[in-house]
C-alpha positions in Angstrom: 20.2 28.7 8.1 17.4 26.6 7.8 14.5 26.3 10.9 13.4 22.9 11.6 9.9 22.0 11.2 7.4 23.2 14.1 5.5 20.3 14.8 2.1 20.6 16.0 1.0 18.9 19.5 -2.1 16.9 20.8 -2.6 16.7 24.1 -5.7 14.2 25.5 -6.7 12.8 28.8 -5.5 9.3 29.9 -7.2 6.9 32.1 -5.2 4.6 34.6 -6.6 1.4 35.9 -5.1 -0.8 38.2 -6.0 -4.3 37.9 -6.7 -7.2 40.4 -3.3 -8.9 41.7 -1.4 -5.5 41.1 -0.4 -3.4 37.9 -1.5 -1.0 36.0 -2.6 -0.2 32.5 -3.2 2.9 30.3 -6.1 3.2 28.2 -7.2 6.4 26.0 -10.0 7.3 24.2 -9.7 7.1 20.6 -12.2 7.2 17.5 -11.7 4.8 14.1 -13.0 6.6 10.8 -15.7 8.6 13.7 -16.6 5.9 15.8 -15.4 6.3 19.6 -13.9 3.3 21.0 -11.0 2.5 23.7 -7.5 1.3 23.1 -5.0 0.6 25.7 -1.0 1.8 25.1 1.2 -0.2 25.7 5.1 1.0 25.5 6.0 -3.1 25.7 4.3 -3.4 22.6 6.4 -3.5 19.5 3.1 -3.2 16.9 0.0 -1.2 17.2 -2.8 -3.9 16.6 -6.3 -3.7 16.0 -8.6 -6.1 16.8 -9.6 -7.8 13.5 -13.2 -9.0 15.3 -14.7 -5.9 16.0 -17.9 -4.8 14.0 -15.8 -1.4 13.9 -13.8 -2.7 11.4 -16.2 -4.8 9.3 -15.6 -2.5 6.2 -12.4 -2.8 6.2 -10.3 -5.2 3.1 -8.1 -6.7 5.0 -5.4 -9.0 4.0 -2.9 -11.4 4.6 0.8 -10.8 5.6 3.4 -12.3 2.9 5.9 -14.0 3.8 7.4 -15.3 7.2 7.3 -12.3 9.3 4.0 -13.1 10.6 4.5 -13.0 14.5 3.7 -9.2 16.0 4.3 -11.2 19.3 2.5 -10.2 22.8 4.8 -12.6 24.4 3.0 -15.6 21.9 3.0 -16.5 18.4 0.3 -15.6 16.3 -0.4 -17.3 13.2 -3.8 -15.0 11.5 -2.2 -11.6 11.3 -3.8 -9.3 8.7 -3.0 -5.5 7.6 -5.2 -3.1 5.9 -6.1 0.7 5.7 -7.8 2.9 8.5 -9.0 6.2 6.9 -9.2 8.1 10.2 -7.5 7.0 13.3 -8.1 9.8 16.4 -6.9 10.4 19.7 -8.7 13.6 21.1 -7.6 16.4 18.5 -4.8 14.1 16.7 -5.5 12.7 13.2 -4.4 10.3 10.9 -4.8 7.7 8.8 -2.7 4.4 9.2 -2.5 2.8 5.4 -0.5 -0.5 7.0 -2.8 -1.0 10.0 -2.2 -4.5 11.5 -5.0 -6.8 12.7 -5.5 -9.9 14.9 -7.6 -11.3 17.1 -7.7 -9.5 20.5 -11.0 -11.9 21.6 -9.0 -13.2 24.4 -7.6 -10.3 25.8 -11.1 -9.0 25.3 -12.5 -11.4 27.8 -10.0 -10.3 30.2 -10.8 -6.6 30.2 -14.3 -6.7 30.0 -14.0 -9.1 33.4 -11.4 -7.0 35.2 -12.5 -3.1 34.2 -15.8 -3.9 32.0 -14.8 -2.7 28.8 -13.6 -3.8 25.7 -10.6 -2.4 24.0 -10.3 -1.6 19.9 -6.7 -2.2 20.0 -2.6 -2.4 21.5 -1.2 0.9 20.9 2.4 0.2 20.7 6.1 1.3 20.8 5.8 2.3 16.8 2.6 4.3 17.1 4.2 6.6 20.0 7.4 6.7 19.0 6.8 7.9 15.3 4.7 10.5 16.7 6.6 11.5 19.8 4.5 10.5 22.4 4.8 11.9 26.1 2.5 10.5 28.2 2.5 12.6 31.9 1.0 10.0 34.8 1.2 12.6 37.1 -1.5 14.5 34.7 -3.0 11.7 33.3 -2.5 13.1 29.7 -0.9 11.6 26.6 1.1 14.6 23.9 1.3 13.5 20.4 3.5 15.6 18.0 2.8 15.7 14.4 
C-alpha cells in the first residue's frame, strides 16, 4: 500500500491587535523576494491581495485581469485588479513563489492601519492562501502552521 505524502510544517509567531471600537485582527511577519514587510490574514478573505502601490513591488510586470471576473471583493467592487508573479513569498521558514499573485490598491486600508496600529500592511492574506497550504493558526499561542 501506498504512504501518503509527509508534508513538511512551518510554524511562525503571530501578532494580535485589537483595534479602537472593538475587534481584532491578525497580522504576521512575512518577506516578498527578501524584503520583510507585514501582511494581515484574513480567513473572510476569499483572495490573497497584494498591494499594487507599494515600492516592494515596483519590479514586478503586472497585468491586467481578462475578462469579467474582476471583483476580488472586500465587501466592495474593485475595478483595477492586476496579477503577476512573486518569486519568493515567506512567512518565517515557509517558502514559495505565487506565479498568479493578485494586486490592488490597499491605499485606503493603508491609511486606516497606519492611524489605528502605525503600520502599514503588504497585503490580505486570504481563505485560498491558508487553505491550499493548510493553515492552523493557534490564538492561544499566537502562532500560525503552514504545511507544504
Amino acid at each position: 500500500m501506498k504512504q501518503p505524502k509527509q508534508l513538511n510544517s512551518y510554524t511562525t509567531r503571530i501578532k494580535i491587535k485589537s483595534l479602537e471600537g472593538g475587534g481584532k485582527h491578525i497580522f504576521v511577519p512575512c518577506s516578498i523576494d527578501g524584503t520583510m514587510s507585514i501582511i494581515l490574514i484574513d480567513t473572510g478573505c476569499s483572495n490573497t491581495v497584494f498591494d499594487c502601490s507599494s515600492e516592494l513591488f515596483s519590479g514586478i510586470s503586472l497585468h491586467d485581469i481578462k475578462g469579467t471576473n474582476k471583483n476580488y471583493s472586500l465587501n466592495a467592487s474593485i475595478d483595477e485588479v492586476k496579477v503577476g508573479k512573486i518569486k519568493q513569498f515567506a512567512i518565517g521558514k515557509f517558502t514559495t513563489d505565487i506565479n498568479r499573485a493578485v494586486f490592488i490598491s490597499l491605499e485606503q486600508i493603508n491609511s486606516l492601519y497606519e492611524t489605528m496600529i502605525g503600520c502599514k500592511i503588504i497585503g490580505i492574506l486570504g481563505s485560498d492562501f491558508l487553505n491550499k497550504y493548510k493553515a492552523v493558526i493557534d490564538f492561544g499561542e499566537k502562532k500560525i502552521t503552514l504545511y507544504q
